[in-house]
MIDRENFI-330014 format. One record per atom (N, C-alpha, C): residue in three letters; x, y, z. Coordinates in pm, whole numbers, plus 50000, padded with zeros to 5 digits. Layout:
<rs>
alaXYZ;...
</rs>
This chain:
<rs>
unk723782771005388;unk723122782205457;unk722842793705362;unk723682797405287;unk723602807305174;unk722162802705105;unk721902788305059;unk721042790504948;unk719942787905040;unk719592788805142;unk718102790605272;unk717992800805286;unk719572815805272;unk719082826505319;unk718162834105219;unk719062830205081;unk718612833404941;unk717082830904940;unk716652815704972;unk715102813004985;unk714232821005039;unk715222820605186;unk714172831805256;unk713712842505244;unk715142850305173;unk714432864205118;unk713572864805028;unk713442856304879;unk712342852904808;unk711202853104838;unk711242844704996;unk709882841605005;unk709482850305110;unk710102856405195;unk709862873205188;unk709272885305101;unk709822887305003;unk709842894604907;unk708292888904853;unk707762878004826;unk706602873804793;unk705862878304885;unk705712878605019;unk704942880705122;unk704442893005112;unk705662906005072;unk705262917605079;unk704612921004922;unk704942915504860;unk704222917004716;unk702692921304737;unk702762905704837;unk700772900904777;unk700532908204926;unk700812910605030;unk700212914305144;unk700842928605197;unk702032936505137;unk702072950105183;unk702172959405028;unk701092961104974;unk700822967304851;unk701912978704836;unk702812977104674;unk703522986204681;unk703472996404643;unk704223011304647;unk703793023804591;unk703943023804432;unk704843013604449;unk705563009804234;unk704842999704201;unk703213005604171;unk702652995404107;unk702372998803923;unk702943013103908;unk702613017903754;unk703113007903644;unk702643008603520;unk703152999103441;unk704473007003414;unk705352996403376;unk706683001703358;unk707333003903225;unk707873010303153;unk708463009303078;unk709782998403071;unk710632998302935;unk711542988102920;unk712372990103062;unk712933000603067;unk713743000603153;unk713512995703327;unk712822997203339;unk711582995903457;unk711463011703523;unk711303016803455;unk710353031003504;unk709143030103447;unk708473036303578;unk706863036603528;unk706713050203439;unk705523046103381;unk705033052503253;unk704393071603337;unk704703076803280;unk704563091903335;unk702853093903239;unk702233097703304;unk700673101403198;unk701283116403175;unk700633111403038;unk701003126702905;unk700283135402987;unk698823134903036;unk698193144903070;unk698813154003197;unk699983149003252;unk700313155003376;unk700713167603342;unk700143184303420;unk701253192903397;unk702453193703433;unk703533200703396;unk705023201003421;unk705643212503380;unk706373214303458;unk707273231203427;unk708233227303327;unk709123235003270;unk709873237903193;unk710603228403219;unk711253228103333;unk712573225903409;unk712513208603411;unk711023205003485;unk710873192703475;unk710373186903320;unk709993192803246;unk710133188403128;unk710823186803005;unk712683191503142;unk713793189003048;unk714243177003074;unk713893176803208;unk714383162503315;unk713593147903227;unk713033152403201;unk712053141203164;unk712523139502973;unk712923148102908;unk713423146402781;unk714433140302778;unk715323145602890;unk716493136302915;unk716463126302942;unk715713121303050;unk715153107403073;unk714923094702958;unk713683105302900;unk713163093402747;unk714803091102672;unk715763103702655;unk716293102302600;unk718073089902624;unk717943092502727;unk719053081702807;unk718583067302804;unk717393066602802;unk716993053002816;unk716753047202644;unk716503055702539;unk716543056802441;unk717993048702335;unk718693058402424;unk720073055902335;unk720723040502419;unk720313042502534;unk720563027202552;unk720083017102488;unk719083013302419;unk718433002902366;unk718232993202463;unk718452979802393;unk718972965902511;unk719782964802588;unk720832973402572;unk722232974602611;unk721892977802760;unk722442971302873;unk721742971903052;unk723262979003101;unk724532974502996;unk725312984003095;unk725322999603050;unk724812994702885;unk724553011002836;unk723723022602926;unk722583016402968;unk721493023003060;unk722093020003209;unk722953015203271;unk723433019203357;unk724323034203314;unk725073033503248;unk725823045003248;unk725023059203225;unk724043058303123;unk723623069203102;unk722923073203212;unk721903066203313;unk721493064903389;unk722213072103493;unk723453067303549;unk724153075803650;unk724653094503544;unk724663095403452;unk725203109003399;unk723243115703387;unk722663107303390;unk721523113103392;unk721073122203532;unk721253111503679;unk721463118303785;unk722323132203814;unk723823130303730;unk724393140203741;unk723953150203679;unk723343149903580;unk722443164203507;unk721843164603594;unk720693159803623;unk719323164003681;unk719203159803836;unk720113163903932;unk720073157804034;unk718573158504113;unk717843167804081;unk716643169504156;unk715163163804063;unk715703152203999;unk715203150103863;unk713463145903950;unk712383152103905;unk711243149803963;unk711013130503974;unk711423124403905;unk711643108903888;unk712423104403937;unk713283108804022;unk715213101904037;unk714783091404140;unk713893091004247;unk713023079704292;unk713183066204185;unk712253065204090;unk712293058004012;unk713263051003951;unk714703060103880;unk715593058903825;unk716643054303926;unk716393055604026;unk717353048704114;unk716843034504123;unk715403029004069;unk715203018604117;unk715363011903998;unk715563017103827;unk715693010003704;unk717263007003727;unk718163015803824;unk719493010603833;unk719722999003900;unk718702995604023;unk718812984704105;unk718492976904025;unk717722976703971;unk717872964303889;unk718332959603737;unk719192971703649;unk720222969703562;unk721352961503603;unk721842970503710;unk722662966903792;unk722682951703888;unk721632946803898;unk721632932503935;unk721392928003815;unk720912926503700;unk721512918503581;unk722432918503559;unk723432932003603;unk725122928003544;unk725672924503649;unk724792913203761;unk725262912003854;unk726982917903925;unk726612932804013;unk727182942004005;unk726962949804106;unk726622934204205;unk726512939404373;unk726362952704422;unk728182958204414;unk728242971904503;unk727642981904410;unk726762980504325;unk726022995704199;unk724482991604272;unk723762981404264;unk722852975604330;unk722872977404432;unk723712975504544;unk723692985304686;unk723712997604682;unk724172999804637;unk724523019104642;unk723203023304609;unk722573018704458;unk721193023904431;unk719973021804521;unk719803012604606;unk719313007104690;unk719253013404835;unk720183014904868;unk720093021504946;unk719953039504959;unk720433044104857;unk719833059304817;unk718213059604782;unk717753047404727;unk716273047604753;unk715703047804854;unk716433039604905;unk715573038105085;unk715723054805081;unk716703058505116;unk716773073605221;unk715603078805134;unk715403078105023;unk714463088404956;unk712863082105060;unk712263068305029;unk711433060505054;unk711853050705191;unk712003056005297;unk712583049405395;unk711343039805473;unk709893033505363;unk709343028805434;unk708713019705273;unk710273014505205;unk710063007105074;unk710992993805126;unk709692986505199;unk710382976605318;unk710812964805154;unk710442962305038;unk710822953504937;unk712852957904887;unk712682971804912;unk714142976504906;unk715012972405021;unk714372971505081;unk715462970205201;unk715662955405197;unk714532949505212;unk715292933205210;unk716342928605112;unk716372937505002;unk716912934204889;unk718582940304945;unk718542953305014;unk719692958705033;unk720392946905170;unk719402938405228;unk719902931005340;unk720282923105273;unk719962913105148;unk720582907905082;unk721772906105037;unk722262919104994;unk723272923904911;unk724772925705055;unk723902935005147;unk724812936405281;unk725452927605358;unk724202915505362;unk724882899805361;unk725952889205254;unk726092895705162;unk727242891205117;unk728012894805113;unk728022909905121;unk729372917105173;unk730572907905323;unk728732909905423;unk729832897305506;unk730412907005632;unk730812917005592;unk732032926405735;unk731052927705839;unk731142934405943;unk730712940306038;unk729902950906017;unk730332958805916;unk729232974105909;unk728582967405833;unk728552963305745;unk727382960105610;unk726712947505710;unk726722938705768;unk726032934305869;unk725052937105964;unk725712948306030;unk725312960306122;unk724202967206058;unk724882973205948;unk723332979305849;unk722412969005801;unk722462953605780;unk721302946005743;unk720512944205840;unk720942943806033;unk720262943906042;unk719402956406105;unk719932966606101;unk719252977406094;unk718322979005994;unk718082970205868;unk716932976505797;unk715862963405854;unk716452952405834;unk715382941205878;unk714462942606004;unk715322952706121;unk714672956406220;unk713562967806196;unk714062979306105;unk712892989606082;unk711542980005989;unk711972973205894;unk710932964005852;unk709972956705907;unk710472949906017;unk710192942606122;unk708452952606171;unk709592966806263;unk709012974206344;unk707312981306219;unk707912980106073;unk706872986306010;unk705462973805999;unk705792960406026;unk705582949306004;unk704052945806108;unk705132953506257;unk704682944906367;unk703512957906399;unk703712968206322;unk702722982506358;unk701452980206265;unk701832970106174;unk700552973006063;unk698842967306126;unk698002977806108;unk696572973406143;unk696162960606071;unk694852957206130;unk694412945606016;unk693602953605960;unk693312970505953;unk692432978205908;unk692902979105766;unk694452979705752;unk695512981305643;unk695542971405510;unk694912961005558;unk694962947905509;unk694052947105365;unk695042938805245;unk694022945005116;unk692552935305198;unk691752947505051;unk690552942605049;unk690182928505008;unk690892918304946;unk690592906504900;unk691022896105024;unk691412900605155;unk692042891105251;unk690882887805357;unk690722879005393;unk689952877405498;unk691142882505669;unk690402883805750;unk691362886305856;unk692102872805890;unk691382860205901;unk692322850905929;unk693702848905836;unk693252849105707;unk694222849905614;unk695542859705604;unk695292872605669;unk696022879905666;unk696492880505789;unk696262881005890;unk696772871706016;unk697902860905986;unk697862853905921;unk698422839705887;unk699362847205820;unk699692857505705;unk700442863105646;unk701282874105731;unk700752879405799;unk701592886605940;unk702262875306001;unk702212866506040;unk702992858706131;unk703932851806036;unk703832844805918;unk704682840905819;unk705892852605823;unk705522866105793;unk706512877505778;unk707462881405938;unk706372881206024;unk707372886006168;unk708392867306193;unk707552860506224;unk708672848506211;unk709942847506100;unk709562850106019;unk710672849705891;unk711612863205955;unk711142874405929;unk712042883105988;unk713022881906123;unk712132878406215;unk713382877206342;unk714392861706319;unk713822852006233;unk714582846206188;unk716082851706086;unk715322861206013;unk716332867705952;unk717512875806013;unk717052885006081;unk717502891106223;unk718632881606252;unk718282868906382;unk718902862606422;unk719992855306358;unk719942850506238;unk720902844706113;unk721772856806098;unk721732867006118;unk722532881106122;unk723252881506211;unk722872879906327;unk723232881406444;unk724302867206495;unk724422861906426;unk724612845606457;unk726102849006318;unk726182851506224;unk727072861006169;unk727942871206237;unk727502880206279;unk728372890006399;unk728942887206514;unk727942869306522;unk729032863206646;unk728572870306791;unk726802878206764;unk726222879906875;unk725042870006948;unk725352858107000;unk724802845707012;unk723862851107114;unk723722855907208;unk722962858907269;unk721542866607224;unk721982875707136;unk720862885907073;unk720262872406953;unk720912865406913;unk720692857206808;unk719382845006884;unk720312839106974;unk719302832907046;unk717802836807103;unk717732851407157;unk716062856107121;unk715422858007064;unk716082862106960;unk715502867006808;unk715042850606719;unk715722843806755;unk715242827206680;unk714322820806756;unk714162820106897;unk713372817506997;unk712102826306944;unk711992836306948;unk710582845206885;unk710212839506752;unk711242838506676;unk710422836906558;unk710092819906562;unk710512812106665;unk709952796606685;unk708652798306735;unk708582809506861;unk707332811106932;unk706102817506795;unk706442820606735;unk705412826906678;unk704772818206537;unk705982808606482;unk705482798606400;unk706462788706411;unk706342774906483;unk707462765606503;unk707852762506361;unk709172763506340;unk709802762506242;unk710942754406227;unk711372745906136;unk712432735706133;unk713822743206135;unk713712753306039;unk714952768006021;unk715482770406164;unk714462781106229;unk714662783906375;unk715642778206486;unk714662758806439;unk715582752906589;unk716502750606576;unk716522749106399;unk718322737306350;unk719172755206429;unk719032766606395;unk720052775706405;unk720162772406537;unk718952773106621;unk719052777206795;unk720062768506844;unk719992755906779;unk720372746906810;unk722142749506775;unk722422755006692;unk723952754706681;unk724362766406727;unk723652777306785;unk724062786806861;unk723942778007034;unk723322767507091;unk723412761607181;unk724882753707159;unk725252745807060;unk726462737207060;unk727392750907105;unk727562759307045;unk728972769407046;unk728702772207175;unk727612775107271;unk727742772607409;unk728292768907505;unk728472750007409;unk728552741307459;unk727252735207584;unk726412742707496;unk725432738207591;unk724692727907535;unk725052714607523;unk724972700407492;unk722962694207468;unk722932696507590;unk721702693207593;unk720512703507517;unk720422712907541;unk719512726107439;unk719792722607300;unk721012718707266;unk721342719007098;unk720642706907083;unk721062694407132;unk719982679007138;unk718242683507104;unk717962689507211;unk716372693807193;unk716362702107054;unk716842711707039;unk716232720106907;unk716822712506756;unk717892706706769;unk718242693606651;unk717262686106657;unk716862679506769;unk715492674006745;unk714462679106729;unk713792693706719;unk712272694806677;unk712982701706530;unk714352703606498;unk714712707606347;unk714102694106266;unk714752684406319;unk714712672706245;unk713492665006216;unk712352670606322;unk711002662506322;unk710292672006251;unk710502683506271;unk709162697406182;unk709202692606045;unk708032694706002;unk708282696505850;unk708962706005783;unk709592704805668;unk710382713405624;unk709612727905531;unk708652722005532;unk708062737505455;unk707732748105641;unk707642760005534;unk707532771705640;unk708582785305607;unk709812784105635;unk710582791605617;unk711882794105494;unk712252785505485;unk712982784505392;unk712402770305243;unk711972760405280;unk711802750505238;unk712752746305130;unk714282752105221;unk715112741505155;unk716092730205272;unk715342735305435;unk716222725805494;unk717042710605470;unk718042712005521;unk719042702705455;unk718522690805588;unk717802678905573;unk717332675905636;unk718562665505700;unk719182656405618;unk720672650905629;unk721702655805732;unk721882669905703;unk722232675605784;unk722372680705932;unk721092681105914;unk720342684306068;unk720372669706122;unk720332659906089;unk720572644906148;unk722292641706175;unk723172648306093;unk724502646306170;unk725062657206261;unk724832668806267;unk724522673906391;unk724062669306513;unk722982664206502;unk722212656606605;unk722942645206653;unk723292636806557;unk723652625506593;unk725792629406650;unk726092639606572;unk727452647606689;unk727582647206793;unk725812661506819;unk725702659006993;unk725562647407029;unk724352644506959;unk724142626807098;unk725572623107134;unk725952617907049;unk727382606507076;unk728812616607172;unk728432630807133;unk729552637507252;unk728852630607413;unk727812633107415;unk727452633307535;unk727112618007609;unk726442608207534;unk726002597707533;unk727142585007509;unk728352589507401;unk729032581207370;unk728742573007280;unk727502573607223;unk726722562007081;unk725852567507079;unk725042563206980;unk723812567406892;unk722652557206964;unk722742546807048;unk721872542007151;unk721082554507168;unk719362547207163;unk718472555807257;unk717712573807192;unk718692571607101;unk718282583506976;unk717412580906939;unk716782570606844;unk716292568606750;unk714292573106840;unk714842565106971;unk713442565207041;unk712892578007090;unk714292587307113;unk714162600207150;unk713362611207058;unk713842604806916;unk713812612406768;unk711672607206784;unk711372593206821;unk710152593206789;unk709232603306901;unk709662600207051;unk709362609007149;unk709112624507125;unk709902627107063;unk709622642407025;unk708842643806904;unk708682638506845;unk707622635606690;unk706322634106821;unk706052622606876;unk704922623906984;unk704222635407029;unk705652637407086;unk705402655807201;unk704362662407110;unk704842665606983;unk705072673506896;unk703312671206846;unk703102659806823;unk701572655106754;unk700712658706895;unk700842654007006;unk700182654007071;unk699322668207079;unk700162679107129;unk698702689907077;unk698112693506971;unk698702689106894;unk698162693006717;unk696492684006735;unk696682669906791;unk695462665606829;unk694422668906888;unk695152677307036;unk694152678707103;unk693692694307087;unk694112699206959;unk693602714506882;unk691902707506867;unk692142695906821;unk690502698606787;unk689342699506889;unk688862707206878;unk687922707806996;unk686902697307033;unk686962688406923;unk686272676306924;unk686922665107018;unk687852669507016;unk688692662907167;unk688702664807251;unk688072679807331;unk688022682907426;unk686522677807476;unk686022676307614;unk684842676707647;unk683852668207561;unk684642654407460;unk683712645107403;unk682472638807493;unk683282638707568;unk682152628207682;unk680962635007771;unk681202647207720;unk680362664507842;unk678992655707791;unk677612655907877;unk676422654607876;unk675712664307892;unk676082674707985;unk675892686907978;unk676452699907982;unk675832709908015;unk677182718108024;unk677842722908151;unk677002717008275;unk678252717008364;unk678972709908369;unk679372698708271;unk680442689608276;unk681192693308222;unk681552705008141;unk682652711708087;unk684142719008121;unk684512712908049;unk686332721208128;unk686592729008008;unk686412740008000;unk687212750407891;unk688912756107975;unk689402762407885;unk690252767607860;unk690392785907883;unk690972792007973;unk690772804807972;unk691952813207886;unk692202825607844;unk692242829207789;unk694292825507817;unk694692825307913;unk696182826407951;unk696462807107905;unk695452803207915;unk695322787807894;unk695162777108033;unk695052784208133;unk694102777708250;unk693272767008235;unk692762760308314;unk691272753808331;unk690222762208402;unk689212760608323;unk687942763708394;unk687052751508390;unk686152752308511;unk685452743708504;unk684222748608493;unk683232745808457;unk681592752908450;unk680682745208551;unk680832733808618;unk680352728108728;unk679812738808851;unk680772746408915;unk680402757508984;unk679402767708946;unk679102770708776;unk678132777008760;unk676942776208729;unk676612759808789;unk675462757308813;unk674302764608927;unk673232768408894;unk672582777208985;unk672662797608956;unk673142802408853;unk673522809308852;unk673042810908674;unk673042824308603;unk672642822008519;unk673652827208408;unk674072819108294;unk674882821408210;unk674702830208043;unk675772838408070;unk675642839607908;unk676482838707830;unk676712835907720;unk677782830707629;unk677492836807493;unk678722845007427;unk678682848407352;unk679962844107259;unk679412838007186;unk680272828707077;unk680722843006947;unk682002837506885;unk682642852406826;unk684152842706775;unk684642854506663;unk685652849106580;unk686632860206585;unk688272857806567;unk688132867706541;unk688212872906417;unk687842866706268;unk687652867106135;unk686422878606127;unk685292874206214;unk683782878506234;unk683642895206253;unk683442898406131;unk682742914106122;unk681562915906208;unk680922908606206;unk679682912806279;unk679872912606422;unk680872902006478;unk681432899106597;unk681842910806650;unk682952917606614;unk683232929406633;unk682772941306640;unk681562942806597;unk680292955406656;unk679522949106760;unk679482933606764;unk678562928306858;unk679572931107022;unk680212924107007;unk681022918807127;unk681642936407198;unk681642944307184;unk681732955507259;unk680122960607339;unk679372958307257;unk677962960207326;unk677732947907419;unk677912937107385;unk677812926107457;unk678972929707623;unk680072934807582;unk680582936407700;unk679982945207785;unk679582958707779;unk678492967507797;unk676922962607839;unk677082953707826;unk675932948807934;unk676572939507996;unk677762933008041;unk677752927008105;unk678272932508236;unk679072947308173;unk679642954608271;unk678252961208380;unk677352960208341;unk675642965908357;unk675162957708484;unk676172943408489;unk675782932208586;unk676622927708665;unk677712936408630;unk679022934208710;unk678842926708810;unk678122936208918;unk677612937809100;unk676342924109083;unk676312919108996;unk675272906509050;unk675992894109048;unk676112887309127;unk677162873809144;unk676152859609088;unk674982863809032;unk674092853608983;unk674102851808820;unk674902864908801;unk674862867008605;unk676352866508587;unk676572853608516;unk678102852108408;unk678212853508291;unk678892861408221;unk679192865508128;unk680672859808079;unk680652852907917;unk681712845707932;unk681682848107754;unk682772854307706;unk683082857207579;unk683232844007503;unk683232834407422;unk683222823407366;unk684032820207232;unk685442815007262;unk685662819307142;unk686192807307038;unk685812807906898;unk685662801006819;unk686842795606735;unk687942806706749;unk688942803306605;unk689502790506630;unk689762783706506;unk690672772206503;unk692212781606504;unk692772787206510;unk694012793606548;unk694082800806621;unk694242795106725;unk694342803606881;unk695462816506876;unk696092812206821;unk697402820206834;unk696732836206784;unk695542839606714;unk695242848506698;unk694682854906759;unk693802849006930;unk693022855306927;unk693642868407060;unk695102860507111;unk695412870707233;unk696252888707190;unk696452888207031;unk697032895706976;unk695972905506913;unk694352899506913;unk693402908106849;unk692882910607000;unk692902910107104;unk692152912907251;unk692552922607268;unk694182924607219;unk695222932207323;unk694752949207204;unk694602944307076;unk694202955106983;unk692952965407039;unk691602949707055;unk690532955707058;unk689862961407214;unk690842952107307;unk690202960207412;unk689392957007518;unk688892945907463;unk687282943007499;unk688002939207648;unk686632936707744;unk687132932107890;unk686562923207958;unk685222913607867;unk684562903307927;unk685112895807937;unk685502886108100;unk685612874008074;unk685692863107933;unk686952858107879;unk686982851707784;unk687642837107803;unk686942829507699;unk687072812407754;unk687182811407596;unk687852799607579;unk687682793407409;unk686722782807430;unk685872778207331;unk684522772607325;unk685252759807354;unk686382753407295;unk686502732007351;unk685252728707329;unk684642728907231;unk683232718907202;unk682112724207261;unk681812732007302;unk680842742207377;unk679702745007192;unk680572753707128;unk679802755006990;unk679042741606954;unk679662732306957;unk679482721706884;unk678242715106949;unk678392712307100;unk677132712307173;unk676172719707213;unk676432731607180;unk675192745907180;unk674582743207029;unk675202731906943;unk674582732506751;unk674872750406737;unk675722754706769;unk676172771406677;unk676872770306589;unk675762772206437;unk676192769406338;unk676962787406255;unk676592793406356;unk677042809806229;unk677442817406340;unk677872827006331;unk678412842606426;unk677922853006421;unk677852861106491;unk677972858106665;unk676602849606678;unk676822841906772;unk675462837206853;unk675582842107001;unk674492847606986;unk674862845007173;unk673072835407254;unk673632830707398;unk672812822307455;unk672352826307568;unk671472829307599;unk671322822507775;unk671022815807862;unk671322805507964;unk671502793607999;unk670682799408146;unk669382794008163;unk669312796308304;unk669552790208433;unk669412787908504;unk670082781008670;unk670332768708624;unk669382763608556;unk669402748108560;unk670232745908421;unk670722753008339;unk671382755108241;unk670512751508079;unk669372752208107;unk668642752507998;unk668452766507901;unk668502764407742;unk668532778807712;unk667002780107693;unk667562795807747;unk666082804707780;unk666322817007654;unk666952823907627;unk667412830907526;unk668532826107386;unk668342831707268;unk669082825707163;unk669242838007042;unk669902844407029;unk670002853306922;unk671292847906826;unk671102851706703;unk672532849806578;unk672422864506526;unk674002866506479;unk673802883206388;unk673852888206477;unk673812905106465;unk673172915506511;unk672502922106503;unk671042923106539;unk670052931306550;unk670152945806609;unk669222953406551;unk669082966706580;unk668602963306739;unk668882972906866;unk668362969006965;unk668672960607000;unk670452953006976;unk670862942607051;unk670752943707215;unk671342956407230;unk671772954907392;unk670692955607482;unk669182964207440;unk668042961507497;unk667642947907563;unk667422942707407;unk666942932107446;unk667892921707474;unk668942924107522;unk669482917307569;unk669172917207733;unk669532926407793;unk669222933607889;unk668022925507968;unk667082926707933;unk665712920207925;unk665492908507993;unk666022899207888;unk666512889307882;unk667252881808032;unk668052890008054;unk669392882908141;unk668252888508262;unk667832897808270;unk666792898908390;unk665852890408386;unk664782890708277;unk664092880308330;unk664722861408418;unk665872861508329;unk666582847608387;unk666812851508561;unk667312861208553;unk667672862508699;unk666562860008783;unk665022865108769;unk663922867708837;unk663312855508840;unk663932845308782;unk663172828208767;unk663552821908909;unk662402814608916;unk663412808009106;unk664422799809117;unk665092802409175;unk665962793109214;unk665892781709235;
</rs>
């Protein structure tokens, strides 16, 4: 368990590298302080702080416990040292070369208070707090993993570097909140709070099924004694693939566990093996029917369609035969989508009061899981359906498209992009369909 937690924080710590840009990006000197530009002005006072500085790090040379020491008598001179930010962070990490735990906590955490939103410090101090092991240093890990979390779960996709696409960085938000309440919960499962542990691993399963997650859920179910729950999450530990969270699950492991419970309850290992494929099944079976090419293969037209509504319902489009449709296809990756699809709602709100005009948002992503977390952001309020092969049989090859389908469901209108004068002529449009006979 130690060397998964170790993983995890790594691959944490990577996450925030490349996806929450840090304030310590200056080049650094040996010590790891960043380089001060000559051109900066400076008072007297701070330009003793700073002589002292060059000079402590100076007389240290190579020497890491040397520059630890001078380092802390440096603080004691200059306690208000315009840099002590910094120098607290060349100690965190002297101080973890002389692997030297409680100097590495201490510095670590006096950074935070300075930078209480240097979420790469804190994982590092949850690190350190976790091997301590007691109750308070516990208590405080997960008090920082939670403010991390909370800085995590607040971030815009407005925030997001410039080289990310939104799906991509999407995909990197959910890697980080799953890993975290995983982290969380492995804390909590430590303090011997099984209950708080058990939601916190349950969330981070819901948000990316993970092999990590169930093997824990699963042995916070045995200490239950709740026999059967530990069976189920030993089994989707044992069937997930092992990359995701840690990618060092002990896969061996998680099979004599499993095979514990079975035989407490069962008395033999009979009937496992089929169980073990059954849930591999479960497990494939929607991954298959993700493709939308599976849905609605056999549709001839488009009232033969069964989509999907936004909670995950059935709809059927049979009933909206006679009536005239519009469909606006959208991502939520799609820049252009996102200036479109608010005007697009805005006229549909325009038709509210006519029971002959449907308006039906269309939506495209291959990762669903994104799109009820960007709705709840953006707002929008049209009727929304996921396309199930709708794109594929409309031939919508780019974004946004939108259509209009008249009574008999033939398209009568077809725009891609956004044009100047979208909502006009949109407008137009959905009237003339209406004014066609019945």
């Amino acid at each position: 368990m130690v060397s998964m937690r170790r993983t995890l924080l790594l691959f944490l710590a990577a996450l925030f590298v490349g996806w929450c840009p840090s304030a310590y990006s200056q080049s650094s000197s040996p010590a790891g302080l960043p380089s001060k530009p000559a051109s900066d002005p400076i008072s007297k006072k701070d330009a003793d702080a700073e002589m002292g500085l060059q000079k402590a790090i100076a007389d240290a040379g190579n020497d890491r416990a040397a520059l630890v020491r001078n380092l802390k008598n440096y603080l004691l001179q200059f306690p208000d040292a315009p840099r002590k930010a910094a120098v607290h962070r060349a100690l965190v990490e002297a101080c973890q070369q002389l692997r030297d735990s409680a100097c590495a906590l201490e510095y670590a955490e006096r950074l935070i208070a300075v930078h209480p939103d240097d979420s790469e410090m804190m994982m590092l101090a949850v690190n350190l707090l976790e091997k301590q092991g007691d109750g308070a240093s516990l208590a405080r890990a997960a008090g920082y993993v939670g403010r991390v979390l909370d800085r995590v779960e607040k971030t815009s996709p407005d925030e997001r570097p410039a080289r990310s696409s939104l799906v991509e960085w999407q995909g990197h938000q959910n890697q980080l909140r799953s890993g975290l309440y995983y982290l969380l919960g492995q804390i909590e499962v430590a303090e011997k709070n099984n209950t708080a542990a058990a939601k916190d691993l349950q969330t981070s399963y819901s948000i990316r099924a993970n092999a990590a997650a169930a093997e824990l859920l699963g042995e916070v179910a045995e200490k239950r004694n709740d026999t059967s729950t530990a069976i189920e999450d030993y089994l989707l530990a044992f069937v997930l693939p092992e990359a995701g969270l840690t990618e060092k699950l002990d896969r061996h492991e998680v099979r004599m566990k499993l095979g514990n419970v079975w035989r407490k309850v069962y008395g033999t290992e009979n009937g496992l093996g089929a169980q073990i494929l059954a849930t591999y099944d479960h497990l494939a079976g929607p991954a298959a029917m993700a493709n939308p090419g599976a849905r609605n293969k056999d549709a001839k037209d488009l009232f033969a369609f069964v989509v999907r509504k936004l909670d995950g319902s059935s709809m059927a489009l049979a009933p909206l035969k006679g009536k005239v449709v519009v469909l606006s296809f959208w991502a939520t990756w799609c820049d252009p989508c996102r200036e479109l699809e608010p005007l697009f709602n805005q006229v549909a709100k325009n038709f509210a009061e006519d029971k002959d005009a449907v308006f039906l948002a269309t939506n495209t992503d291959e990762d669903e899981s994104l799109v009820a977390p960007f709705l709840s952001r953006e707002k929008w309020d049209a009727p929304m359906i996921f396309a199930d092969g709708l794109d594929d049989f409309m031939s919508v090859t780019t974004l946004p498209t939108v259509l209009i389908l008249d009574r008999s469901g033939k398209i009568v209108y077809r725009t891609g992009g956004l044009a100047e004068g979208f909502p006009e002529a949109l407008t137009v449009a959905v009237r003339a369909a209406l004014s066609s006979a019945k």
